[in-house]
LUMDRENTOR-866217 format. One record per residue (C-alpha): x, y, z. Coordinates in steps of 0.05 Angstrom, whole numbers, padded with zeros to 5 digits, always signed. Layout:
XYZ...
//
This chain:
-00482-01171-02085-00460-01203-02149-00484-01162-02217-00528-01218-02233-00566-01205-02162-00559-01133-02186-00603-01152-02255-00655-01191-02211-00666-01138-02168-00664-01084-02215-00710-01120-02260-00754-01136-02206-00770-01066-02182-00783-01043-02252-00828-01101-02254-00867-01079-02187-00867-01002-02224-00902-01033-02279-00956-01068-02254-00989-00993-02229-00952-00950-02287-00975-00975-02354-00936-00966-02418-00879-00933-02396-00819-00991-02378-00769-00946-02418-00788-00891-02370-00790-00939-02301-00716-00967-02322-00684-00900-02336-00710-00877-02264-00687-00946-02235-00615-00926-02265-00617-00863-02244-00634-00876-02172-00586-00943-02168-00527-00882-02183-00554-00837-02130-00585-00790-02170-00643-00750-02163-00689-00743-02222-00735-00687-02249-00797-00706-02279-00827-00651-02329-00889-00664-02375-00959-00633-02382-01013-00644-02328-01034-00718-02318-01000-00761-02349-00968-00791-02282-00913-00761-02257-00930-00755-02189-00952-00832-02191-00882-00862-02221-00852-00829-02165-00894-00854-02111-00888-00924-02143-00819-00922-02154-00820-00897-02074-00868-00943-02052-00831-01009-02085-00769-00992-02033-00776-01002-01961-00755-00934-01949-00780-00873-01905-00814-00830-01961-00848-00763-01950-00887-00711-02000-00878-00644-02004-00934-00599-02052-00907-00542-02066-00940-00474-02075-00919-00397-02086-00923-00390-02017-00891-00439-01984-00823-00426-01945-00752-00459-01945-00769-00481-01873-00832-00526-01903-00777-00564-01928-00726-00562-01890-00750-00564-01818-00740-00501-01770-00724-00487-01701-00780-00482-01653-00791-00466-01580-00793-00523-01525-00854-00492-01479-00827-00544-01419-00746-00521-01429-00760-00458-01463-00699-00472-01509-00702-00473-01581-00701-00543-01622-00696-00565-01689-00757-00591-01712-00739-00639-01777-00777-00616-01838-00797-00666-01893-00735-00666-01928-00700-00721-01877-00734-00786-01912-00697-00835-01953-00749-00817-02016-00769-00745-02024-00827-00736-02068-00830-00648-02096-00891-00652-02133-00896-00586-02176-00830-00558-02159-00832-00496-02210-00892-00472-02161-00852-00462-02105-00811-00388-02112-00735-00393-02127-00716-00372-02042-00757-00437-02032-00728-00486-02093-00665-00468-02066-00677-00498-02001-00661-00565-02032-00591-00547-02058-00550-00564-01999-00593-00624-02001-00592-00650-02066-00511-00637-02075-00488-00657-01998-00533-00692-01967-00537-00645-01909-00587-00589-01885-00564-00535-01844-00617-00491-01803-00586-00434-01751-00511-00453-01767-00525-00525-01754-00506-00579-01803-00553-00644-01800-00542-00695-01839-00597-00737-01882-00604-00812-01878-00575-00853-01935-00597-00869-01987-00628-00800-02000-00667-00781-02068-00708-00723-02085-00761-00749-02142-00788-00672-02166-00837-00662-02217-00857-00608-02259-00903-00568-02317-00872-00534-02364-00856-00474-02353-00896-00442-02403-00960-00459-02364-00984-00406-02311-00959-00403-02246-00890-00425-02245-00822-00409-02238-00758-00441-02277-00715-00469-02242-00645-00448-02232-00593-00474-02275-00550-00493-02208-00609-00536-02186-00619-00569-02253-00548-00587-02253-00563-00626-02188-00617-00670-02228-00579-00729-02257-00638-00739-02298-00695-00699-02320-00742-00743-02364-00813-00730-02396-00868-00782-02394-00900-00767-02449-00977-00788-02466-01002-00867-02459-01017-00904-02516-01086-00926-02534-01083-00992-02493-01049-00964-02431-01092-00914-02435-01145-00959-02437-01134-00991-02369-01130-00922-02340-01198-00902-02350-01225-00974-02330-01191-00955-02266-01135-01008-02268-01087-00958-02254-01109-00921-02192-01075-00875-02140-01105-00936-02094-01061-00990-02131-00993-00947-02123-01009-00936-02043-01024-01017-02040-00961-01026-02077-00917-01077-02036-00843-01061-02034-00790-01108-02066-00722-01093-02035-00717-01045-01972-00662-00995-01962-00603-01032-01948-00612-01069-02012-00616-01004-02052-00550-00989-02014-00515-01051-02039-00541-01041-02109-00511-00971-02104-00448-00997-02084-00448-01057-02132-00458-01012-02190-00413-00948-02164-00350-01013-02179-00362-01031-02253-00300-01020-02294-00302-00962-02346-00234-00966-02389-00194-00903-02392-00213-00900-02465-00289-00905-02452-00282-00850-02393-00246-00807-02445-00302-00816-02492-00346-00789-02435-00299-00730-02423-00294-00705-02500-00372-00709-02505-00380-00662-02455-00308-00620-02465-00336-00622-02539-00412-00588-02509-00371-00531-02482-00342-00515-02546-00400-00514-02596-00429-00456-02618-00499-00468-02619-00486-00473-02538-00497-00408-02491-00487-00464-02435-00447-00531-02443-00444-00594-02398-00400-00588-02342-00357-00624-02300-00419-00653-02263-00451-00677-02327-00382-00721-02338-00394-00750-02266-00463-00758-02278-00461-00789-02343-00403-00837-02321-00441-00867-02258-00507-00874-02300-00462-00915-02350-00443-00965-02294-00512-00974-02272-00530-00983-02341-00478-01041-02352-00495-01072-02286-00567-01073-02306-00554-01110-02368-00514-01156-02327-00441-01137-02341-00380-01116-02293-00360-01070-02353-00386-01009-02386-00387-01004-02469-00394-00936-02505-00466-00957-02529-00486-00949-02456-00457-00879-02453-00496-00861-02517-00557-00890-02502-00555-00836-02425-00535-00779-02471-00599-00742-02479-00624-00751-02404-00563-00738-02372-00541-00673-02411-00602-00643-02439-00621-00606-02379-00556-00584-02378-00544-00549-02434-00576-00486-02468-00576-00462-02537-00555-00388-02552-00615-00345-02583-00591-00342-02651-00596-00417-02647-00666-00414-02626-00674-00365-02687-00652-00417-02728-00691-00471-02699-00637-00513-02666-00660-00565-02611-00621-00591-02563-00626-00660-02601-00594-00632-02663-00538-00598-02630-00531-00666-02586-00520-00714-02640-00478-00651-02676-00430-00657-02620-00424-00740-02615-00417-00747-02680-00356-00715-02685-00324-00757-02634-00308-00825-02654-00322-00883-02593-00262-00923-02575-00241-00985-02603-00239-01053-02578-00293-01032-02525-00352-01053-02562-00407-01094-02546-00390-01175-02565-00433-01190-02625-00494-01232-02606-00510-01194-02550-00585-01171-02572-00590-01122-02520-00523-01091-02519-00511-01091-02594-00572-01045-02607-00575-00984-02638-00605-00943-02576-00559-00981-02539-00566-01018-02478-00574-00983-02423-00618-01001-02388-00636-01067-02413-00701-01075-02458-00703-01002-02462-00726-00967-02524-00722-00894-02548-00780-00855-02536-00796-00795-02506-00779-00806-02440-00700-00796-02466-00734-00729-02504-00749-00664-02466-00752-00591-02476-00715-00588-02539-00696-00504-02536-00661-00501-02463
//
């Protein structure tokens, strides 16, 4: 796979996405980057506004093994992960694989589930592996957890963890339809019917070769230094009880590729690393209280820190290029500010 297959098929899923999720491209390309670099993604926004449907759509437009998982206060690690159970005929024990081994793992509502159970997907999420009893089994490839959420100042839920944020490449907000989109959703053009008639576009292997296409874009030494002092400069500021760590610099440099290979280039410009900034790291970061006092968002501090660090030079994007010489910057292509790059502005 050539980048320009990469585009096509990129494009084309978003396309698929689109057809069932109205309004929200920006939205359906940022989760198309995010799973093209492996990542999981953690969808947080206030009841029904589709959460749960872009991930079944973005599930359901890959020929991949995809399972649910609802989660509620009293559900167990062992919902997830599978347990061991006894064989009546051998009376031996054996393991019994839980809903976590699927390529696509939808966790609708994961701040219901208690912190013993959230935590169930750790060894998941950051290896790939589950281990029940003492014994390590490994989970088929390509494997992403799609989690949504309510914010956590609604009843009945429990924050999650900053180690199991970290894990979330992306955490993104969906934010209400507009009028029109809106429209078609109470005329019933945009039905939890349409997203399970969705036909797939690529299958797994193809997701596998646009991983792999993507994970060998170039990124200069001076653009992956810009990427380091963002985040070195995150740990330093203030404003910041938490800064980004060395995850966020991994995060935010495989995001870049995908990004560039989106927009149908073999290399990586610093207006693709700006333009991930705010899904990649906002999650990961949390203002000290006297910054809340003072009414500092995550945003602010954000743009604070990049600011002071001035993007390398002859790196830029070629002048001419629409996409890539925006503003909001390229990545990925078409894609426009809104709120799906916005989220819980006081973490």
């Amino acid at each position: 796979m050539d980048v320009k297959r990469f585009e096509k098929a990129f494009n084309r899923i978003v396309e698929n996405v689109n057809t069932v999720i109205h309004g929200k491209d920006d939205v359906v390309r940022l989760s198309m980057t995010a799973i093209c670099a492996g990542g999981h993604i953690l969808f947080e926004d206030v009841p029904g506004v589709g959460k749960s449907m872009l991930a079944r759509a973005l599930g359901q437009s890959m020929r991949a093994d995809m399972s649910r998982v609802q989660c509620t206060p009293d559900m167990l690690p062992g919902d997830i992960t599978g347990s061991s159970v006894i064989d009546t005929k051998s009376m031996n024990f054996v393991f019994r694989p839980g809903p976590v081994f699927a390529n696509v793992l939808l966790v609708d509502e994961i701040n219901r589930a208690t912190p013993k159970t959230q935590s169930a997907l750790l060894e998941a999420m950051a290896e790939r592996n589950v281990t029940v009893d003492g014994v390590t089994h490994p989970l088929p490839a390509p494997f992403l957890v799609l989690a949504t959420q309510n914010p956590v100042e609604l009843a009945g839920t429990f924050p999650l963890p900053e180690a199991q944020l970290d894990r979330f490449l992306f955490k993104l907000t969906m934010g209400y339809p507009d009028l029109e989109a809106e429209r078609k959703v109470i005329l019933g053009n945009a039905t939890r019917l349409e997203v399970e008639t969705l036909e797939p576009v690529v299958d797994g292997k193809e997701v596998l070769d646009m991983m792999a296409l993507a994970a060998r874009v170039e990124v200069t030494p001076p653009v992956q230094t810009f990427i380091l002092e963002i985040t070195q400069a995150s740990r330093q500021e203030p404003a910041l009880l938490l800064g980004a760590g060395p995850r966020a610099s991994i995060a935010l440099l495989k995001a870049s590729k995908v990004a560039a290979a989106a927009d149908g280039r073999e290399l990586v410009y610093p207006e693709d690393v700006k333009s991930l900034l705010r899904p990649v790291l906002g999650h990961r970061m949390m203002l000290t209280p006297d910054a809340v006092l003072r009414g500092e968002t995550i945003d602010n501090v954000l743009e604070r820190v990049v600011g002071r660090i001035k993007p390398p030079l002859g790196v830029e994007a070629p002048a001419g290029n629409g996409r890539a010489g925006d503003k909001a910057g390229p990545a990925p292509s078409r894609r426009r500010r809104t709120r799906a790059t916005e989220g819980a502005s006081s973490r």
